[in-house]
GUVEXDREN-713545 format. One record per residue: x, y, z of N, C-alpha, C in turn; residue number from 1. Coordinates in Angstrom, 3 decimals. Example, Ala and Ser with C-alpha at 12.3 -4.5 7.8 and 13.67 -1.06 7.14 Angstrom:
<rec><n_c1>13.190</n_c1><n_c2>-5.690</n_c2><n_c3>7.800</n_c3><ca_c1>12.300</ca_c1><ca_c2>-4.500</ca_c2><ca_c3>7.800</ca_c3><c_c1>13.200</c_c1><c_c2>-3.300</c_c2><c_c3>7.800</c_c3><n>1</n></rec>
<rec><n_c1>12.850</n_c1><n_c2>-2.250</n_c2><n_c3>7.080</n_c3><ca_c1>13.670</ca_c1><ca_c2>-1.060</ca_c2><ca_c3>7.140</ca_c3><c_c1>12.900</c_c1><c_c2>0.030</c_c2><c_c3>7.870</c_c3><n>2</n></rec>
This chain:
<rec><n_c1>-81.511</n_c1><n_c2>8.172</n_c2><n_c3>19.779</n_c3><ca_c1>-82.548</ca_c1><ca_c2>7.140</ca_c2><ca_c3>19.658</ca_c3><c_c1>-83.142</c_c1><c_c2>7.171</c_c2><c_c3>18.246</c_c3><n>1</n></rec>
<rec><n_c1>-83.609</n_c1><n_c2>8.278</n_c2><n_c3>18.071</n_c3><ca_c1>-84.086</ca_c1><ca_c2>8.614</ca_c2><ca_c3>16.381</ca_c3><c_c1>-83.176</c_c1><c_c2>8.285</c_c2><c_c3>15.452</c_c3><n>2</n></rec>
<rec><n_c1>-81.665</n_c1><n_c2>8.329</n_c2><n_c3>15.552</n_c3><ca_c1>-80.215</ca_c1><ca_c2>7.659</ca_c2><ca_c3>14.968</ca_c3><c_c1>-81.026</c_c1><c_c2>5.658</c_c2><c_c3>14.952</c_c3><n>3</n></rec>
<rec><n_c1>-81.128</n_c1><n_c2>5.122</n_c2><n_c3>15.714</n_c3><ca_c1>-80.863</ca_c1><ca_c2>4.183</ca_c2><ca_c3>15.787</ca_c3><c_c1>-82.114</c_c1><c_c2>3.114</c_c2><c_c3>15.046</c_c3><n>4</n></rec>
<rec><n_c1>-83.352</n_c1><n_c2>4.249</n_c2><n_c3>15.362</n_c3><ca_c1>-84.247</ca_c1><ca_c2>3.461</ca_c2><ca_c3>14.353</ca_c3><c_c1>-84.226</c_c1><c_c2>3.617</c_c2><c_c3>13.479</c_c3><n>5</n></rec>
<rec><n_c1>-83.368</n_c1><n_c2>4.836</n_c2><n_c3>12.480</n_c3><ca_c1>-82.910</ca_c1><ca_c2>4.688</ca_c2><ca_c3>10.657</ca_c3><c_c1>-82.115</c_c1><c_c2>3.827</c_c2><c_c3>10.626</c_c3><n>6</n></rec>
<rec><n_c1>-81.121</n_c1><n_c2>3.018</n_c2><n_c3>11.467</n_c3><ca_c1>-79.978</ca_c1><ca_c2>1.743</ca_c2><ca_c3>11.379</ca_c3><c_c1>-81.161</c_c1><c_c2>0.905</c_c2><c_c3>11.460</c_c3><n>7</n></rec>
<rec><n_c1>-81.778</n_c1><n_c2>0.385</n_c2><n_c3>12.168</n_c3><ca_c1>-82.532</ca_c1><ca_c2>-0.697</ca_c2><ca_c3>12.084</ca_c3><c_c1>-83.409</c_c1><c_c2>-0.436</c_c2><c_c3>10.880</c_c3><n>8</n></rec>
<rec><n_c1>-84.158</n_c1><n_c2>0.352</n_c2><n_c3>10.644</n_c3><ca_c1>-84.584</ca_c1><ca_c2>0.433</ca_c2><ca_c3>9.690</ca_c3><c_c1>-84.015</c_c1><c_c2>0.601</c_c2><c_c3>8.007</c_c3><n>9</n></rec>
<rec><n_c1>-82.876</n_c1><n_c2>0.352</n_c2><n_c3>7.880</n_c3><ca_c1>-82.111</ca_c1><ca_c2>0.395</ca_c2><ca_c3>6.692</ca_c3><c_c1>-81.355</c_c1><c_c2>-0.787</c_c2><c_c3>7.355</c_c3><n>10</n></rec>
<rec><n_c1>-81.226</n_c1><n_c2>-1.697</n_c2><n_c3>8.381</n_c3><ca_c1>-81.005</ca_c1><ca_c2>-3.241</ca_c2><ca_c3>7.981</ca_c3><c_c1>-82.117</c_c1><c_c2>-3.668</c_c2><c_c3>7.513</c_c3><n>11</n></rec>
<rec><n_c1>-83.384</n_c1><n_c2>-3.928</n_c2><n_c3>8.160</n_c3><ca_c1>-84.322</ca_c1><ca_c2>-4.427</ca_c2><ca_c3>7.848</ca_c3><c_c1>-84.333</c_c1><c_c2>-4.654</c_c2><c_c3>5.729</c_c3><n>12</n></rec>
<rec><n_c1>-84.473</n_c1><n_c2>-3.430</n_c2><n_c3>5.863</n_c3><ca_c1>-84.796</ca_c1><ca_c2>-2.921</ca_c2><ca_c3>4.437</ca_c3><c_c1>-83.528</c_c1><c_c2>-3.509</c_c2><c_c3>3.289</c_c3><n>13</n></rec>
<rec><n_c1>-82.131</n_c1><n_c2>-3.853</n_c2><n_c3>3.925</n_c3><ca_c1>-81.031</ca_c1><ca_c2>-4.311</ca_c2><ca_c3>3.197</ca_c3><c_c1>-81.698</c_c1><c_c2>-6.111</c_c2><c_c3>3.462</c_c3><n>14</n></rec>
<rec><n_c1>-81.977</n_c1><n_c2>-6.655</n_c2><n_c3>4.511</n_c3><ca_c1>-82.350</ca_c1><ca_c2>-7.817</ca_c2><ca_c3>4.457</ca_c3><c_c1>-83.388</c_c1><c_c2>-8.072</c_c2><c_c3>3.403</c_c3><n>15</n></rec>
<rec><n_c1>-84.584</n_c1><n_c2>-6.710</n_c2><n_c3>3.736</n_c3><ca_c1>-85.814</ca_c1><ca_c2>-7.541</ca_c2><ca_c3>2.532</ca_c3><c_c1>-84.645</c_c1><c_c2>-7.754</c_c2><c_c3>1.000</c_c3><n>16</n></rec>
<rec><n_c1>-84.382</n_c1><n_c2>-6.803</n_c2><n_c3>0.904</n_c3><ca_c1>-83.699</ca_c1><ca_c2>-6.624</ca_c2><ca_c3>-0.783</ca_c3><c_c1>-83.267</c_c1><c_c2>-7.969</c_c2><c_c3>-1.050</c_c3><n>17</n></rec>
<rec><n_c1>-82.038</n_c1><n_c2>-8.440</n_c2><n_c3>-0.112</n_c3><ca_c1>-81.508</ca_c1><ca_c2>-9.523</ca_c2><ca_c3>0.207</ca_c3><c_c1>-81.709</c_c1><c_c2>-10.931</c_c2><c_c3>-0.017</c_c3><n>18</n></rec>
<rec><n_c1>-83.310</n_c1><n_c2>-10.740</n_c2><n_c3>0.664</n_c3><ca_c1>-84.056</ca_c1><ca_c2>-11.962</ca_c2><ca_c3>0.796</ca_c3><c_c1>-84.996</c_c1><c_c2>-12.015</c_c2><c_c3>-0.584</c_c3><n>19</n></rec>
<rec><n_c1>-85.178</n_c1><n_c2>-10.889</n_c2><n_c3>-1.134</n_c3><ca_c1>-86.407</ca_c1><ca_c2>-10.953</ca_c2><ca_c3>-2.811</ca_c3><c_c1>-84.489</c_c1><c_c2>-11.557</c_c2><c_c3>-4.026</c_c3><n>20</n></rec>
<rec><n_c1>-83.751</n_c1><n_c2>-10.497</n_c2><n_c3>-3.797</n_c3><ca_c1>-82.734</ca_c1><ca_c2>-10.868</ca_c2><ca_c3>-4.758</ca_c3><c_c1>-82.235</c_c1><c_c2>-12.349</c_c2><c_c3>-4.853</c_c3><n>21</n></rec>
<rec><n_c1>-82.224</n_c1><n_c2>-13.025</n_c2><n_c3>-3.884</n_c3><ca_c1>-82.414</ca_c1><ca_c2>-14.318</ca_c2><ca_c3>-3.625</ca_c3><c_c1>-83.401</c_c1><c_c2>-15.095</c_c2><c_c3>-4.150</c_c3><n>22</n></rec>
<rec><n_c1>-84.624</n_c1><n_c2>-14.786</n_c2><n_c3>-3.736</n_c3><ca_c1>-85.747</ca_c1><ca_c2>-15.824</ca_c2><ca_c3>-4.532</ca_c3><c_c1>-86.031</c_c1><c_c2>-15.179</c_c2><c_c3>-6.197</c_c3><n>23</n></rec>
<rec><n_c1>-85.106</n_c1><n_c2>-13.565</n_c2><n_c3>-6.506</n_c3><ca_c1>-85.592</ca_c1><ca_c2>-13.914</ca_c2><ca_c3>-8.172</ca_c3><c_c1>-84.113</c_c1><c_c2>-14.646</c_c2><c_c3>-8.916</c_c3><n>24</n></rec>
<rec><n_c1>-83.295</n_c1><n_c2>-14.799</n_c2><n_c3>-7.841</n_c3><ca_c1>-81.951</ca_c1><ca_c2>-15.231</ca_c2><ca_c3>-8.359</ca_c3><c_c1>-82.476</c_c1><c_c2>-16.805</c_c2><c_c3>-8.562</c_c3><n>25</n></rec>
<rec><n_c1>-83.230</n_c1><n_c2>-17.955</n_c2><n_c3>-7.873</n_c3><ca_c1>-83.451</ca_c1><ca_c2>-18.972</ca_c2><ca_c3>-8.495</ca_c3><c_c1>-84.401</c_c1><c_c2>-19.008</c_c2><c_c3>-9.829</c_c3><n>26</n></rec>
């Protein structure tokens, strides 16, 4: 269980990146 909230929590964290690299890319 403790496994599974560092996966969610390192998608989350690949999405924010994701989603800022995006708005400084315009």
């Amino acid at each position: 269980m403790f496994g599974t909230i560092i996966t969610l929590n390192v998608g989350i964290f690949l999405t924010l990146i994701s989603i800022i690299y995006s708005v400084l890319g315009k």
